[in-house]
C-alpha positions in Angstrom: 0.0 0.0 0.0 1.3 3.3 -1.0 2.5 5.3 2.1 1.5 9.0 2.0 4.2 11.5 4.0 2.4 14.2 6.1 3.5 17.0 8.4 1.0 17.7 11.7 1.9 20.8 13.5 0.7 20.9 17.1 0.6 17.4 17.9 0.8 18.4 21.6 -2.4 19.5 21.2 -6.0 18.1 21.1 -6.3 19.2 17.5 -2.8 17.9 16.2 -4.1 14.6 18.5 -6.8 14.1 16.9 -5.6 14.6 13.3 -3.3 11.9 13.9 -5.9 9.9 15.1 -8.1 10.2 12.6 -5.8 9.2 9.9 -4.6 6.2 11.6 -7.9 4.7 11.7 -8.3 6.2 8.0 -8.4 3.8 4.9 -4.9 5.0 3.6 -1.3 4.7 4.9 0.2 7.4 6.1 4.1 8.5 7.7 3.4 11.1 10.1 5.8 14.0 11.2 4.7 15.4 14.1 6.1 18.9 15.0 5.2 20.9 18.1 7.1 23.5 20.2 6.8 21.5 23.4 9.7 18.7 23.5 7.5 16.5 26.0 4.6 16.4 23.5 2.7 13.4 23.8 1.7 13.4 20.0 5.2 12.7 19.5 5.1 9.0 20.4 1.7 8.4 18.0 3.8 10.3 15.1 7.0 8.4 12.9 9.1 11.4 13.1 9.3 14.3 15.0 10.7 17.8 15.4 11.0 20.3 18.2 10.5 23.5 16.3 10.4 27.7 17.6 7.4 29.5 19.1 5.3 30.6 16.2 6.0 34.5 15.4 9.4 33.7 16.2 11.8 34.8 13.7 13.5 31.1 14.0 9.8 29.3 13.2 9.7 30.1 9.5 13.6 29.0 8.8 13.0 25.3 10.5 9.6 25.0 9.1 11.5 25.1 5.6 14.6 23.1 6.7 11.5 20.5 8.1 10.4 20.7 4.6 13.4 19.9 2.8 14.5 17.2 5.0 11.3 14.9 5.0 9.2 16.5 1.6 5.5 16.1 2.9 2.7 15.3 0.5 0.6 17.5 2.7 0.5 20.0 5.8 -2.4 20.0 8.5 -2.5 23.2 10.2 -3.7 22.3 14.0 -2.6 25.6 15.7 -4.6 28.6 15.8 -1.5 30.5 16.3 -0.4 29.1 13.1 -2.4 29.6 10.6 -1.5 32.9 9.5 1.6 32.1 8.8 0.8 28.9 6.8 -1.8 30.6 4.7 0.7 33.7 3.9 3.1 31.0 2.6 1.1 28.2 1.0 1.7 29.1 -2.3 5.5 29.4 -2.4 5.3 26.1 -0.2 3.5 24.5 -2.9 5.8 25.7 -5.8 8.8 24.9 -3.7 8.4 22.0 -2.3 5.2 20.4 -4.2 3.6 20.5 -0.4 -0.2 20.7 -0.5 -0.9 22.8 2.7 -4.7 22.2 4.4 -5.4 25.8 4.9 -7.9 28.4 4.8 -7.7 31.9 2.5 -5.8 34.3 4.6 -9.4 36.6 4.8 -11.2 33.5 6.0 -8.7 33.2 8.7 -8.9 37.3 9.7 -13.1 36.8 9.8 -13.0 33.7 12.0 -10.1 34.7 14.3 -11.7 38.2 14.7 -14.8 37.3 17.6 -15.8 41.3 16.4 -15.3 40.7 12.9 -17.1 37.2 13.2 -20.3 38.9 14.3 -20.3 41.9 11.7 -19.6 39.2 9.2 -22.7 36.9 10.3 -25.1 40.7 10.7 -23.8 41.9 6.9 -24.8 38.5 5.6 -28.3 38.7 7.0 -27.3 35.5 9.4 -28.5 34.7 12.6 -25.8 36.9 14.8 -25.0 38.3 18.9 -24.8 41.9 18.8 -21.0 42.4 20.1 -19.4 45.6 20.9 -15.7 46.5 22.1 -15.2 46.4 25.7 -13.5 49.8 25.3 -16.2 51.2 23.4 -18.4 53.0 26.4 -21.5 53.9 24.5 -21.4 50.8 22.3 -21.4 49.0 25.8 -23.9 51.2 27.3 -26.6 50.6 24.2 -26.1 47.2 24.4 -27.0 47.0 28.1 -29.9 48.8 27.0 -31.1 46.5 24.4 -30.6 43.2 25.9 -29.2 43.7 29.2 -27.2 41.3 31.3 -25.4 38.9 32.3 -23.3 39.6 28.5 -20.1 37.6 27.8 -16.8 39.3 28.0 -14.0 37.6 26.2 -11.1 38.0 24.3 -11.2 39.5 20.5 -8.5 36.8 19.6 -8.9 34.0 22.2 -9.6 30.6 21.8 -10.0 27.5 24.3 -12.2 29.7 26.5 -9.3 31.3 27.8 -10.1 34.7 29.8 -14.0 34.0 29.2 -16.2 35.7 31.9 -20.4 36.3 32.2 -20.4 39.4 33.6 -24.1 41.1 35.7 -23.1 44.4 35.6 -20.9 47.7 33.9 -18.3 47.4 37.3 -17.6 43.2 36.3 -16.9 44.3 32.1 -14.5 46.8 33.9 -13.0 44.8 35.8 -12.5 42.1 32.9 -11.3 45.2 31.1 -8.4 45.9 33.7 -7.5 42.5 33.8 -7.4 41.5 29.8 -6.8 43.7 27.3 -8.5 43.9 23.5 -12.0 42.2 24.8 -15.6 42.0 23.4 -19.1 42.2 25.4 -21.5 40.2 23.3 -25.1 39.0 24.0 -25.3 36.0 26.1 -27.8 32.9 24.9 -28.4 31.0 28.0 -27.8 27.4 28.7 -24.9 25.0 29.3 -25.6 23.5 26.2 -23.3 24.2 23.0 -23.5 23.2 19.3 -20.3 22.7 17.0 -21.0 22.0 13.2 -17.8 21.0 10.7 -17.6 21.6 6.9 -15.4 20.2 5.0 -14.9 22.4 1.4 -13.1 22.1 -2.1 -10.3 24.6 -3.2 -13.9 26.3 -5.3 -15.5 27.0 -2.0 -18.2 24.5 -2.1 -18.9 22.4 0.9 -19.0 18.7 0.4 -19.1 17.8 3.7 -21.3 18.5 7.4 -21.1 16.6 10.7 -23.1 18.5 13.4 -22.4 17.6 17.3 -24.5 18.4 20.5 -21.6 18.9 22.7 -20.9 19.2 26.8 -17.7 21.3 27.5 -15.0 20.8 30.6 -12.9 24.0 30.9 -13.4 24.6 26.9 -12.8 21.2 25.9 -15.4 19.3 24.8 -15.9 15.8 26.1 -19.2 14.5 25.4 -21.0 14.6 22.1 -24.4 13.2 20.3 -25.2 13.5 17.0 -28.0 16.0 15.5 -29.2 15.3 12.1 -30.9 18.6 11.4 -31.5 19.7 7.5 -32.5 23.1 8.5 -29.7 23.6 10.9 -27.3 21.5 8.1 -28.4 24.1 5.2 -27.6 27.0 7.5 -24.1 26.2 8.4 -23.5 25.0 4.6 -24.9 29.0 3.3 -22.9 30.4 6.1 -19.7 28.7 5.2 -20.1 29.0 1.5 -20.7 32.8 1.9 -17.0 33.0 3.8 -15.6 31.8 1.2 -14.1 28.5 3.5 -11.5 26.0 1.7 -10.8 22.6 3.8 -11.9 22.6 7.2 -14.2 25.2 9.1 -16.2 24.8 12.5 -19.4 26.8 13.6 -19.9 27.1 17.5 -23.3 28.1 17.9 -26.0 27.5 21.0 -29.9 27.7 19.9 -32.9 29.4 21.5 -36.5 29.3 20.8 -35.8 26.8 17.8 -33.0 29.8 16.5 -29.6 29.1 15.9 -27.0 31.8 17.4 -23.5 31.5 16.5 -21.1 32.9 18.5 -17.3 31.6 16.7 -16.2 30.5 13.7 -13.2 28.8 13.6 -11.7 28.1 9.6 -9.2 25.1 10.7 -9.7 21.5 12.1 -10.9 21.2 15.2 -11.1 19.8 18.6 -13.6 17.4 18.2 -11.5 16.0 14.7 -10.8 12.9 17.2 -14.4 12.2 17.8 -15.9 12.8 14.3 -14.4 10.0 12.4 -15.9 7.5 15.1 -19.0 8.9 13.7 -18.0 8.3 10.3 -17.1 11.9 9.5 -13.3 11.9 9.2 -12.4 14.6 8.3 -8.7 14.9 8.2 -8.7 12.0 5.6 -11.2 13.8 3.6 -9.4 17.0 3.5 -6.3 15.2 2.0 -8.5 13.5 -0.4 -10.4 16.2 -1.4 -7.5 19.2 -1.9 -4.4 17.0 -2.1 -5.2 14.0 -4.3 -8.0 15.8 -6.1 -10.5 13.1 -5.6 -14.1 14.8 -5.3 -15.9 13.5 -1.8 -19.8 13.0 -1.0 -21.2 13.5 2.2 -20.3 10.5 4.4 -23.2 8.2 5.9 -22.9 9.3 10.0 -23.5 6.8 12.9 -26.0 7.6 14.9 -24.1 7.2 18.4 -23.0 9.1 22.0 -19.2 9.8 22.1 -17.8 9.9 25.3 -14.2 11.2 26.1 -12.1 9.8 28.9 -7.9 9.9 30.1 -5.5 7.8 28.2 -1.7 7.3 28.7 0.9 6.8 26.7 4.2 4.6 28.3 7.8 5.3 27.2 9.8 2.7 28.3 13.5 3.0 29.5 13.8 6.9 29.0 13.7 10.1 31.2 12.7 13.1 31.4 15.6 14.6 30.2 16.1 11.9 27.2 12.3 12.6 26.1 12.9 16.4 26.4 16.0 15.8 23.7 14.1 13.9 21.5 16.3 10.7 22.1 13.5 8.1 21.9 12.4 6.1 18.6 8.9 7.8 18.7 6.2 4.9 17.3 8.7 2.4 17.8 9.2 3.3 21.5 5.6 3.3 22.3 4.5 0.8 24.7 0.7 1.8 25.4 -1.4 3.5 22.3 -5.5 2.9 22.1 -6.4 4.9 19.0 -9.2 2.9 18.0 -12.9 3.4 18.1 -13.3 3.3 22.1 -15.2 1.0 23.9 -18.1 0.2 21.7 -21.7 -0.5 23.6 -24.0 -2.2 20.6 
């Protein structure tokens, strides 16, 4: 079987994680370097080669990222850092001329929209979608109107935050100025009750046209989410294919949204793989393996036939035997090879 050479970034992550995942338990072979920042990366021991690379915005990052590339000549790139996906959509076209490296990314204006909470929500309001009125926290009489019209608690977060860092529901003008003290560049956006959240993935062709939806129910720990159910929706499906379409979205894209009174409100888009990559292709919807399909290989995908299932997360370890701290921190073990205990299979299956 033909063995197809890919490059994850972040695989100390859950993202990178579960892009590794999902194309082990793909149909094709694939050679994995891994590459993340942090030397004691656990997706280092799922991956068949690995490099410690710099901090991204660091003016070493670009430099090893092409040394990476001319070393080990990946078919493909899967973006799995937020952090990194400016820089990988800046330089995806001289990455493909140079090295013939198909990079899974999104337009660079796809990227500003969805990392932008502020430009995310005039986005959504321009384009006539569902949206949550959101103001700059610095912005006193945008604040003070939108206390008016829908009045508290509001959300307070972070214009360029993700994992839920630095998010606070706020009851009054004294909590958004504390948050304001305490954080800088933040949001105050309408709040939509209820601890229950929504996450939708698309997966779209380099013409912008979605092939692809998988749309989780979702429970959340401290921004991860870790249990799931599957909603088979067409109005809700038809609204997150329009809204991705309009973006203008290539490869992967994810719509948080919570609902109320039958509506849908979406509060983030994120254009990259996501989180919950390591739970979708238990439900059939891999779409990591799709993505390469679809934009490197240039096969054309339909809409995959979903389980109908609950996915619940749990802990995991990984054993190196006969190493250190110090030896795993150097990169001196033989990454797959070395790996005593790996479960990347479909879970424990209840029928």
């Amino acid at each position: 079987m033909t063995q197809h050479r890919v490059l994850i970034t972040g695989v100390g992550g859950n993202v990178g994680q579960g892009v590794v995942k999902s194309l082990r338990a793909g149909k094709l072979c694939y050679n994995i370097v891994g590459i993340d920042m942090e030397p004691m990366s656990a997706g280092f021991a799922f991956s068949d080669k690995m490099h410690i690379v710099p901090r991204t915005g660091s003016s070493e990052f670009g430099p090893e990222i092409e040394n990476i590339l001319r070393r080990d000549r990946p078919e493909a790139i899967f973006v799995c850092s937020p952090t990194e996906l400016e820089y990988f959509s800046l330089n995806q076209d001289v990455i493909k001329k140079t090295w013939e490296t198909t990079v899974l990314v999104n337009p660079i204006k796809v990227i500003h929209v969805g990392s932008d909470k502020l430009l995310t929500s005039e986005f959504l309001r321009d384009r006539g979608f569902p949206w949550l009125p959101t103001v700059m926290a610095n912005d006193d009489r945008g604040v003070d109107q939108l206390i008016r019209d829908v009045g508290f608690p509001l959300i307070v977060k972070p214009r360029k935050g993700f994992s839920s860092h630095n998010v606070f529901l706020v009851d009054s003008r004294a909590e958004i100025e504390a948050v304001r003290n305490l954080v800088q560049d933040v949001i105050v956006q309408r709040y939509v009750p209820g601890d229950d959240e929504y996450t939708a993935g698309t997966l779209s062709g380099w013409d912008g046209r979605v092939r692809a939806v998988i749309i989780l129910h979702r429970h959340l720990i401290q921004g991860t989410t870790y249990r799931t159910e599957l909603v088979l929706d067409d109005k809700i499906r038809n609204m997150m294919v329009t809204i991705v379409e309009a973006l203008g979205a290539t490869g992967p894209c994810n719509i948080q949204f919570r609902m109320q009174g039958g509506e849908v409100y979406v509060f983030e888009i994120n254009p990259r793989f996501s989180g919950t990559t390591g739970i979708r292709y238990i439900y059939g919807f891999n779409d990591a393996e799709l993505a390469f399909e679809l934009l490197h290989i240039g096969k054309d995908i339909e809409q995959p036939e979903l389980n109908h299932a609950v996915v619940l997360r749990y802990w995991n370890e990984v054993v190196l035997s006969n190493v250190d701290f110090t030896s795993v921190r150097e990169g001196r073990f033989n990454c797959r090879a070395n790996q005593v205990s790996l479960n990347i299979s479909d879970g424990w299956i209840n029928s």
